[in-house]
C-alpha positions as CSV (number, residue, x, y, z in Angstrom):
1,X,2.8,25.0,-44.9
2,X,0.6,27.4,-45.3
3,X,-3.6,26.5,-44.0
4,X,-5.0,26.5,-47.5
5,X,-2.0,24.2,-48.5
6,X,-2.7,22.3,-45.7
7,X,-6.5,21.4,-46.9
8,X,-5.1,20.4,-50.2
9,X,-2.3,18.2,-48.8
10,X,-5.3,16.2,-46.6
11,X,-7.0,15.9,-49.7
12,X,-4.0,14.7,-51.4
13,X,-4.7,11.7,-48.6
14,X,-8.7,10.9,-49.5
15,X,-7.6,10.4,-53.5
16,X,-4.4,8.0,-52.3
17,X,-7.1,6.0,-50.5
18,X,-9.8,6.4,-53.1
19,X,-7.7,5.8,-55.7
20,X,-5.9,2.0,-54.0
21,X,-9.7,1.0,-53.1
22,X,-10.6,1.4,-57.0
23,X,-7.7,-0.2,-58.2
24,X,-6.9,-3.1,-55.2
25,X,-10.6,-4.0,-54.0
26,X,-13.0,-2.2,-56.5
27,X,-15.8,-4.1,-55.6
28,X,-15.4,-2.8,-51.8
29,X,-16.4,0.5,-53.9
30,X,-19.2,-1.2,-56.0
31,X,-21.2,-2.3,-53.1
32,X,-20.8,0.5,-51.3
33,X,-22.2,2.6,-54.2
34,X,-24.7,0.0,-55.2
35,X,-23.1,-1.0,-58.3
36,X,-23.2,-4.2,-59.5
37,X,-19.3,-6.0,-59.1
38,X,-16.8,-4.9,-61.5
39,X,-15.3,-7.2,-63.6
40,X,-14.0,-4.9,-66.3
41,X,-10.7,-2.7,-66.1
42,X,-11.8,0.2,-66.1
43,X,-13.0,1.1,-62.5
44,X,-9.0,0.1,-61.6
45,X,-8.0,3.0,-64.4
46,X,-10.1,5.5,-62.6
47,X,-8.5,4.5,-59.6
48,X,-5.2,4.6,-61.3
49,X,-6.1,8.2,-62.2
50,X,-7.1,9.0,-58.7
51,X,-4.1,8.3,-57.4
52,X,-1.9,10.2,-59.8
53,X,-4.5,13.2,-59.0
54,X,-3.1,12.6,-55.4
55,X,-0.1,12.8,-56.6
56,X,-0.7,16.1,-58.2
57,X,-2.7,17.8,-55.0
58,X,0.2,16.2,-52.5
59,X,3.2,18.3,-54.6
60,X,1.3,20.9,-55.1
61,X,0.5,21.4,-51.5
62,X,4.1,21.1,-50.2
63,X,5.4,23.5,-53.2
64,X,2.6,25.9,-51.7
65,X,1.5,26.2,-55.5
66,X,-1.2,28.7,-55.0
67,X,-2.6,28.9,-58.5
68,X,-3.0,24.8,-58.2
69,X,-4.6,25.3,-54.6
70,X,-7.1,27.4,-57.0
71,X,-7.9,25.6,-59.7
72,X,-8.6,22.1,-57.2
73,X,-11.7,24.7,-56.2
74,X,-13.0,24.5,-59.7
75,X,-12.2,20.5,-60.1
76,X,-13.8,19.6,-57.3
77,X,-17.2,21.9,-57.6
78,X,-17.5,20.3,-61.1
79,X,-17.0,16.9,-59.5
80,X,-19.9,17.7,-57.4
81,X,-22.4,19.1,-59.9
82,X,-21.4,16.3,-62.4
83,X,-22.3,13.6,-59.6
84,X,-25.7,15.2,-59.1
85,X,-25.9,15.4,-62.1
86,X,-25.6,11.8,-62.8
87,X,-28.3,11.1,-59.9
88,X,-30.5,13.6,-61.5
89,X,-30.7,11.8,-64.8
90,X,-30.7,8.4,-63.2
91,X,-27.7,7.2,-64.2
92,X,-26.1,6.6,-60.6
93,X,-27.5,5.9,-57.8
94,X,-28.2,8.6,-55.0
95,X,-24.9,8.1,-52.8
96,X,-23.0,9.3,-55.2
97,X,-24.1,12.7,-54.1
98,X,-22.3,11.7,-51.0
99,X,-19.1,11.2,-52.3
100,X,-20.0,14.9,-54.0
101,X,-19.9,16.4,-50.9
102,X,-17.1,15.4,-49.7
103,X,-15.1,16.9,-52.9
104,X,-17.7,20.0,-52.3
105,X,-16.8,20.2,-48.9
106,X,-12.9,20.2,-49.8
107,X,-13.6,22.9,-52.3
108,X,-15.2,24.8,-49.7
109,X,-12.6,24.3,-46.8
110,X,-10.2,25.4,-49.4
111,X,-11.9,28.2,-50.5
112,X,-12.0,29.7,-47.4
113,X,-8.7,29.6,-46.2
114,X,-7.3,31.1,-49.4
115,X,-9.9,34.0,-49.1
116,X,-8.6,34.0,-45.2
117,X,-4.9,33.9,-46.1
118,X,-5.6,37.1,-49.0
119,X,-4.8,34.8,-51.6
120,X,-8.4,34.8,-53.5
């Protein structure tokens, strides 16, 4: 496996966990945000979703699916700018920038290996 495949295979990882805290224990998520506890459904879809985006990143990794490895650059800068985004306006609170820069940091790690392997 190639090292740019690699970051997106370990990334694969942080969505399986993300994506079993939202649906299991959501309110482990809530209070670490500073939410108030979810009682609805839909924070369990998102983690639903996550998972299934796991899914996605973890195949794509071990079929070496370049243009994939790519276009996760994209998905996770926007993931990024769209939680500072939702700081910024006041609409989450300010550690959601945190969980931002861990997708930024991804897109970054990944970014940099393709450019290092000739691939971007």
């Amino acid at each position: 496996m190639s090292k740019s495949a690699k970051t997106v295979y370990f990334f694969s990882f942080y969505l399986f966990l993300v994506g079993l805290e939202l649906t299991f224990i959501p309110n482990f998520f809530t209070k670490t945000a500073q939410l108030p506890e979810a009682h609805e459904p839909y924070i369990r879809v998102v983690g639903i979703l996550a998972i299934i985006l796991g899914v996605y990143y973890y195949q794509s990794a071990k079929n070496e699916l370049t243009p994939f490895l790519k276009t996760t650059i994209v998905g996770r800068l926007i993931y990024f700018l769209g939680a500072v985004g939702l700081v910024v306006s006041q609409i989450a609170p300010p550690v959601f920038i945190a969980f931002g820069v861990v997708d930024l940091l991804g897109a970054v790690w990944t970014w940099q290996t393709l450019k290092s392997e000739g691939k971007m």
